[in-house]
C-alpha positions as CSV (number, residue, x, y, z in Angstrom):
1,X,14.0,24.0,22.1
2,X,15.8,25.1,18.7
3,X,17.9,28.9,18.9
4,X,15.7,31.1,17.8
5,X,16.2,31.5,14.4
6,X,17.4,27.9,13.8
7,X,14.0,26.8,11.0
8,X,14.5,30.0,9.1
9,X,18.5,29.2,8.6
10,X,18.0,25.9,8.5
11,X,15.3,27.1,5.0
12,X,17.9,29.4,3.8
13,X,20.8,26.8,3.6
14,X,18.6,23.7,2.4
15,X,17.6,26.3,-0.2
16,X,21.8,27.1,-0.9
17,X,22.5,23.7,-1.3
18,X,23.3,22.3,-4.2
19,X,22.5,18.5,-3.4
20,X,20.3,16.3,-0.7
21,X,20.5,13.3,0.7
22,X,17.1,13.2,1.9
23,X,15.3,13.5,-1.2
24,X,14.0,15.6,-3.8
25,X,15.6,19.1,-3.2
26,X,13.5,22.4,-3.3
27,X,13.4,24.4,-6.5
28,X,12.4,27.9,-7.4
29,X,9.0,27.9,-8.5
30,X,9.9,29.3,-12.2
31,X,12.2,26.2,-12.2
32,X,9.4,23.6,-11.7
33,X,6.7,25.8,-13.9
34,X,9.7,25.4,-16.6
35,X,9.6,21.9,-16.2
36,X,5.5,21.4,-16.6
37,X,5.5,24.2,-19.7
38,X,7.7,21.5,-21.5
39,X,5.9,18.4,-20.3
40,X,2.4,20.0,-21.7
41,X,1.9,18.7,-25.2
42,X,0.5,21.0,-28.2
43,X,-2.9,20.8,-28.0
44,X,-3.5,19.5,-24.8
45,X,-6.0,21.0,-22.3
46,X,-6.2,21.1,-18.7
47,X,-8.6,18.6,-16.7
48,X,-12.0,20.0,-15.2
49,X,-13.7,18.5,-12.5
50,X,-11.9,14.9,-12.6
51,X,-12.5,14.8,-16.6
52,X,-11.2,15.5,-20.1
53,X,-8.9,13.5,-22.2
54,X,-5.9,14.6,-20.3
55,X,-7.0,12.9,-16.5
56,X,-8.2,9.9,-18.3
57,X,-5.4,9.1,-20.3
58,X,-3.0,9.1,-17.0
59,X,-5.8,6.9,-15.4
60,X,-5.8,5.0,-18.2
61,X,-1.8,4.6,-18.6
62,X,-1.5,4.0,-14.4
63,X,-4.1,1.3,-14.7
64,X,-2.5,-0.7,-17.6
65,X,1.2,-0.3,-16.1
66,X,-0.1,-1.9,-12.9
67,X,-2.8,-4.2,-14.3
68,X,-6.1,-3.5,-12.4
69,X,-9.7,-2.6,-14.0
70,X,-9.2,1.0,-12.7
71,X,-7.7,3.8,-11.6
72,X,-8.2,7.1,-10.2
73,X,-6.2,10.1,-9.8
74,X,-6.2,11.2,-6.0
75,X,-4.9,14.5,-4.7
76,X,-3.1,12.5,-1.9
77,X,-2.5,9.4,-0.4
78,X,-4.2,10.0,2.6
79,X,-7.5,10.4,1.0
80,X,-6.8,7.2,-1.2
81,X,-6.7,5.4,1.5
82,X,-9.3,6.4,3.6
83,X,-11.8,5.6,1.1
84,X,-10.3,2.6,0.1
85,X,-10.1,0.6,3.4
86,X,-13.5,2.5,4.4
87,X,-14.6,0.7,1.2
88,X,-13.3,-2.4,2.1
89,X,-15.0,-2.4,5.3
90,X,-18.6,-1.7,4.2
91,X,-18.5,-3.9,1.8
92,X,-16.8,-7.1,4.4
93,X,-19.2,-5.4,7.6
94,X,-16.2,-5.2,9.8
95,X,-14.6,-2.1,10.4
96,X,-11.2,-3.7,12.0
97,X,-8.0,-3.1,9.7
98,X,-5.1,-5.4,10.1
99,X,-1.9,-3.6,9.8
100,X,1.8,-3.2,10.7
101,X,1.9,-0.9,13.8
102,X,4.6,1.8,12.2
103,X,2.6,1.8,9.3
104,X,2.0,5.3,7.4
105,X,-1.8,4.8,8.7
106,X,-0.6,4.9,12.3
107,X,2.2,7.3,12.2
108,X,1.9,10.1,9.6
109,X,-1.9,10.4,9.1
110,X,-3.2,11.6,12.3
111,X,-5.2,8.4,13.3
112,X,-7.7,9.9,10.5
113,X,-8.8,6.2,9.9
114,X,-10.0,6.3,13.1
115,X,-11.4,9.8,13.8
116,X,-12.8,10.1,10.2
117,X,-13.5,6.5,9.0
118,X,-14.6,4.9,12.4
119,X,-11.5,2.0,11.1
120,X,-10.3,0.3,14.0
121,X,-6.8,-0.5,13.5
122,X,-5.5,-4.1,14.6
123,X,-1.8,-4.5,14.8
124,X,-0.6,-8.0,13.9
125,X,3.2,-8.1,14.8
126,X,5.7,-6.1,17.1
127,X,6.5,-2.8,15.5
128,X,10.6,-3.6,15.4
129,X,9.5,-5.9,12.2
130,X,7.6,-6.6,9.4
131,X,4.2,-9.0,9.4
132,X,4.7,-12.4,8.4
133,X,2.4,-15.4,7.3
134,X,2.8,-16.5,11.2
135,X,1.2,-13.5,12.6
136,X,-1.9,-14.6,10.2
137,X,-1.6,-18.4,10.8
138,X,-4.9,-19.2,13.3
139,X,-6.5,-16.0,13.6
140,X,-10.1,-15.6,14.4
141,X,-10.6,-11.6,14.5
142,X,-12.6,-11.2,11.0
143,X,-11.0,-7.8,9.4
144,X,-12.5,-5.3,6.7
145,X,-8.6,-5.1,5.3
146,X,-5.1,-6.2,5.5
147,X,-2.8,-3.2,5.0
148,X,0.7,-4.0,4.0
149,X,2.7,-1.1,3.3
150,X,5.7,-1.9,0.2
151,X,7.9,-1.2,1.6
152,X,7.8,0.3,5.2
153,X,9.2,3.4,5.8
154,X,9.6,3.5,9.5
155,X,11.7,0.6,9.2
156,X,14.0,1.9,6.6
157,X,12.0,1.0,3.5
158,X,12.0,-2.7,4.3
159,X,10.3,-4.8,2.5
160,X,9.2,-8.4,2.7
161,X,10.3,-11.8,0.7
162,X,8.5,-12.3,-2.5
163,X,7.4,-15.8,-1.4
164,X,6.3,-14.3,2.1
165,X,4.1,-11.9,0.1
166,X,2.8,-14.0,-2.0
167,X,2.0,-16.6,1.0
168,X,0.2,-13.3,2.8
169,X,-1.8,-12.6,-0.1
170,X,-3.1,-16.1,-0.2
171,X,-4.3,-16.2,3.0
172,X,-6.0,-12.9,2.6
173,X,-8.0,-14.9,-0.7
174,X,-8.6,-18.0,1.2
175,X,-10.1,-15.8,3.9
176,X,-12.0,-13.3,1.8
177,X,-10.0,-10.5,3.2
178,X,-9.1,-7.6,1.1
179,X,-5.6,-7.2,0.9
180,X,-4.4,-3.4,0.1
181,X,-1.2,-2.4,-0.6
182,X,-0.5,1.5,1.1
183,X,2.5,1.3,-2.3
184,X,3.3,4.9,-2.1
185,X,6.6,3.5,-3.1
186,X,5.8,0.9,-5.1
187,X,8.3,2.7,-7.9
188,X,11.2,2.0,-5.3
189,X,10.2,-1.5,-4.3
190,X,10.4,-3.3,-7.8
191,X,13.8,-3.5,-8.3
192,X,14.1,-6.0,-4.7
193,X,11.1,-7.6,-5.5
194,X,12.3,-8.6,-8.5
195,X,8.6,-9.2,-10.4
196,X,7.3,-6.8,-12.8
197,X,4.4,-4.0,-11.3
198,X,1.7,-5.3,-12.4
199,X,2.6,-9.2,-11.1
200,X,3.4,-6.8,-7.7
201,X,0.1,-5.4,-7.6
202,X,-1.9,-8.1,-9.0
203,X,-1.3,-9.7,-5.3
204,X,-3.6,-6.9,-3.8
205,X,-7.0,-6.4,-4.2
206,X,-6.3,-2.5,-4.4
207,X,-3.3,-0.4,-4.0
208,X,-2.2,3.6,-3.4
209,X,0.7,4.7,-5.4
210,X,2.2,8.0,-5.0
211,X,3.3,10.5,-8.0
212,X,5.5,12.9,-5.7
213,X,8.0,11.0,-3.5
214,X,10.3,8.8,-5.6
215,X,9.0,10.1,-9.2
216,X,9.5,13.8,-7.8
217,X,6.5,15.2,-8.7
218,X,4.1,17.8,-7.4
219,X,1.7,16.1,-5.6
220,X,-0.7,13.6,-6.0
221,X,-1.9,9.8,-6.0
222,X,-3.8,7.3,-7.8
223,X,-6.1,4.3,-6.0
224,X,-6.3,1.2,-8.5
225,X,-8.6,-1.7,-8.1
226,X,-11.6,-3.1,-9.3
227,X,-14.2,-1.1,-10.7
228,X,-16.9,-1.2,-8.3
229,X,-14.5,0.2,-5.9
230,X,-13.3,3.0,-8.1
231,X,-16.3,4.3,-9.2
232,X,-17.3,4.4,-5.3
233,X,-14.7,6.3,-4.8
234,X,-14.5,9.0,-7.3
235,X,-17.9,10.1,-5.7
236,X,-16.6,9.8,-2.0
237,X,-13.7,12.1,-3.3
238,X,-16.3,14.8,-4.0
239,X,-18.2,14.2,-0.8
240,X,-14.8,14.4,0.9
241,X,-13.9,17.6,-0.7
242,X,-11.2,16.3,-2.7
243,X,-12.7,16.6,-6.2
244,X,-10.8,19.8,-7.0
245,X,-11.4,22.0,-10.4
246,X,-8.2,21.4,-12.0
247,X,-5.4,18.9,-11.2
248,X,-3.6,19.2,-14.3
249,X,0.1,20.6,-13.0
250,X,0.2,17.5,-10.7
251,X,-0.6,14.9,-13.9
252,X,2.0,16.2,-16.3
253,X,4.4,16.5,-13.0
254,X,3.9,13.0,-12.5
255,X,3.6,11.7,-16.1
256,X,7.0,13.2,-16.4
257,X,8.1,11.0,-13.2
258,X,6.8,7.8,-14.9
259,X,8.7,8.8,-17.6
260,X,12.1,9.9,-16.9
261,X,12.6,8.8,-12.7
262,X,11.0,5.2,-13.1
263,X,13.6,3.8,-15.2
264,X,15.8,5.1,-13.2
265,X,14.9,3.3,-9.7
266,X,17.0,-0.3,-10.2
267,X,20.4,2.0,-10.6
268,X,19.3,3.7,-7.4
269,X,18.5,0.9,-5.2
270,X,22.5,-0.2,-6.9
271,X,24.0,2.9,-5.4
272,X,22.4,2.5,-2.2
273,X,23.7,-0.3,-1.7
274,X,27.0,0.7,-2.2
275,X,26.7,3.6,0.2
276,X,25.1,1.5,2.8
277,X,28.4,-1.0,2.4
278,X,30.9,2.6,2.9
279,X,28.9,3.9,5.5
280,X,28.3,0.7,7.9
281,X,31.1,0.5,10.4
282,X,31.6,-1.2,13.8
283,X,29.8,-0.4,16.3
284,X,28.5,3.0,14.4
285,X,26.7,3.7,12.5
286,X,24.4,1.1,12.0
287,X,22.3,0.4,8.7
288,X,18.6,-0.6,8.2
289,X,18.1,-2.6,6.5
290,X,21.5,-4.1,5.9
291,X,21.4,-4.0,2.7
292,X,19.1,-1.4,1.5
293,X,15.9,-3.1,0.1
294,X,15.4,0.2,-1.9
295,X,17.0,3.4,-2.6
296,X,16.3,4.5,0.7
297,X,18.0,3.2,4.0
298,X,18.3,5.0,7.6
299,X,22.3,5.3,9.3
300,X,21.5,4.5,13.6
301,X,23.9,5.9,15.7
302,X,24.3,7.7,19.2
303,X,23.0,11.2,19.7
304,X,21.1,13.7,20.8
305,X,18.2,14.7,18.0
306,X,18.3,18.2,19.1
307,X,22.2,18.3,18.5
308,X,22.3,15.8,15.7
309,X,20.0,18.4,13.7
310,X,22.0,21.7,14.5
311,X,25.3,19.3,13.3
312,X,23.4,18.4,10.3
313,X,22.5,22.2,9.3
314,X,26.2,23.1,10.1
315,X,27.4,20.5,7.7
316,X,24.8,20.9,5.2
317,X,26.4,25.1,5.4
318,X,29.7,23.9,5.1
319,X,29.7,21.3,2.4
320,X,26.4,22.4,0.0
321,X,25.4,18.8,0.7
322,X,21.5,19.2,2.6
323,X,21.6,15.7,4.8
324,X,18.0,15.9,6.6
325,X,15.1,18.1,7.9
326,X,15.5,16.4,11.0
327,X,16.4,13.3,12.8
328,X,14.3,10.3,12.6
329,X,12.6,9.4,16.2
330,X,14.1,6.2,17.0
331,X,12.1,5.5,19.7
332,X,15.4,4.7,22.3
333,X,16.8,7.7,24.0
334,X,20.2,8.3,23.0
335,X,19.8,6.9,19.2
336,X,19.0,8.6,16.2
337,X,18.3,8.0,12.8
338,X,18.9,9.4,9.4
339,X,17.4,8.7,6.3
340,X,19.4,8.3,3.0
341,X,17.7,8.7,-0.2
342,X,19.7,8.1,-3.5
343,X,18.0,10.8,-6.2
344,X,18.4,12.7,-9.0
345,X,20.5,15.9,-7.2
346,X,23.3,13.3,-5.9
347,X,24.2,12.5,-9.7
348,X,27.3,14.7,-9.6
349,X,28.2,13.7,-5.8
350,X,30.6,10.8,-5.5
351,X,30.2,8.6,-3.5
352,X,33.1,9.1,-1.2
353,X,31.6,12.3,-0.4
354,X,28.3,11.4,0.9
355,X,29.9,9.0,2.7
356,X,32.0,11.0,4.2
357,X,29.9,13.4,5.2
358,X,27.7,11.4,7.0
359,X,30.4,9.5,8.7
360,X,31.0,13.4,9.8
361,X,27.5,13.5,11.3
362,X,27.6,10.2,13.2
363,X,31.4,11.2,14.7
364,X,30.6,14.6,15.9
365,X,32.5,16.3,13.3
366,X,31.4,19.5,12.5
């Protein structure tokens, strides 16, 4: 068990810290209420009730960048997807979901596709990799959805070939199988892909993207697809309880992400790359993937998470450099994982240092 104590100085230092490897660093509130003040345009009035010119002009913009008939502005990704595949499935009679089996579905969302859908998830490949056109070669189990997740988190934000995407997605068509894309990250994964979003997302019959993870903004999603399905869905996000009065701070939070973080991603997935080429090293520690398909990679190496967390706090205190919240559960005892994130609050760090750092943390150093 953590020393008692441990969380609350483990908040007080992330807090102290002047830079983080694992993402998008806390803020004092009058810092981020700063920000939205300057975002707000003269004139402009807040949302009510999932209307007013401000919600549908985001709407509006998300749909266009990313080329579908519609969009609508979710309060998380969670509930995006629910009603999406649940959707899917009424509309195809089958309520089996095809999936990768570390997929956000499985691991962060509390089986809710399950428990609260009645989804039956079907896993279509090992969990160590990604699904490929093989695993969908021949199969008779009819499915309500394939679910591919751009790019896959638990596997260090890997993500597929282009040509293996595009071969997926055609089977999905030729089957009459709705192909969604869980593309929370979607931001992240253009620059490997290499195809502008909307040629990405025209491959899926409807996709999630998320507003507060690599844009850095409050919270919030938005579901794109066709119309019949978006319409369905803005009344099963009343009847779900997540039609909320206003959602205004998280629109001009993200609307500022679009603007300012999105342009920002191909130098990131660069710089990644060059940190995963410092930090990999013979046998430890190793990096996934090798190179980073996105600004985001893990470091593997031997440890104890218990220990490997105290270490990190200790060198977070000592260096003003936050590293992670915790370790990543590797799923084989005596390994652990960190997550690198390249973001805005590295921009004065060089390079050298992060690496060094983390070499720290995979060496014992303290």
């Amino acid at each position: 068990m953590p020393e008692p104590g441990h969380g609350d100085r483990a908040l007080r230092i992330r807090r102290d810290c002047s830079a983080s490897i694992a993402g998008y660093h806390p803020r004092p509130m009058r810092e981020t209420l700063a920000a939205l003040l300057a975002e707000a345009g003269d004139g402009e009035y807040a949302d009510r009730y999932g209307e007013g010119d401000l919600i549908a002009a985001f709407e509006e913009d998300v749909r266009t960048l990313l080329g579908h008939e519609a969009a609508v502005f979710m309060p998380s990704g969670k509930l995006a997807q629910q009603i999406a595949l649940r959707l899917w499935a009424e509309r195809r009679g089958v309520s089996v979901i095809g999936l990768q089996p570390r997929c956000h579905l499985m691991e962060d969302e509390a089986q809710g596709m399950a428990v609260v859908s009645g989804l039956v998830p079907f896993p279509l490949c090992p969990p160590t990799r990604l699904i490929e056109p093989d695993d969908l070669a021949g199969l008779a189990q009819p499915f309500g959805a394939l679910v591919i997740e751009l790019p896959l988190r638990r596997l260090g934000c890997r993500l597929p070939r282009w040509d293996d995407l595009s071969t997926m997605a055609g089977w999905a068509r030729d089957q009459g199988v709705p192909l969604h894309f869980d593309a929370a990250r979607l931001w992240e994964a253009q620059p490997h892909l290499g195809r502008p979003l909307a040629d990405i997302a025209a491959l899926a019959d409807s996709l999630y993207v998320s507003f507060y993870k690599g844009l850095g903004g409050v919270a919030g999603a938005a579901l794109v697809g066709p119309t019949w399905l978006i319409d369905r869905a803005r009344l099963l996000r009343q009847q779900y309880g997540g039609l909320m009065p206003e959602v205004f701070p998280y629109i001009l939070a993200a609307r500022r992400g679009l603007r300012e973080a999105l342009p920002r991603m191909a130098g990131w997935h660069q710089r990644a790359v060059g940190l995963a080429a410092g930090l990999a090293s013979d046998p430890w520690p190793r990096v996934t993937p090798d190179p980073p398909h996105t600004n985001t990679f893990q470091i593997t190496f031997p440890g104890d998470a218990e220990v490997v967390g105290r270490r990190a706090v200790d060198l977070a205190e000592a260096t003003g450099l936050w590293i992670c919240d915790r370790p990543l559960d590797t799923g084989i005892d005596g390994l652990v994982s960190v997550e690198v994130v390249v973001n805005p609050t590295l921009d004065g760090v060089p390079d050298e240092r992060i690496v060094e750092v983390l070499h720290r943390l995979a060496l014992g150093g303290a």
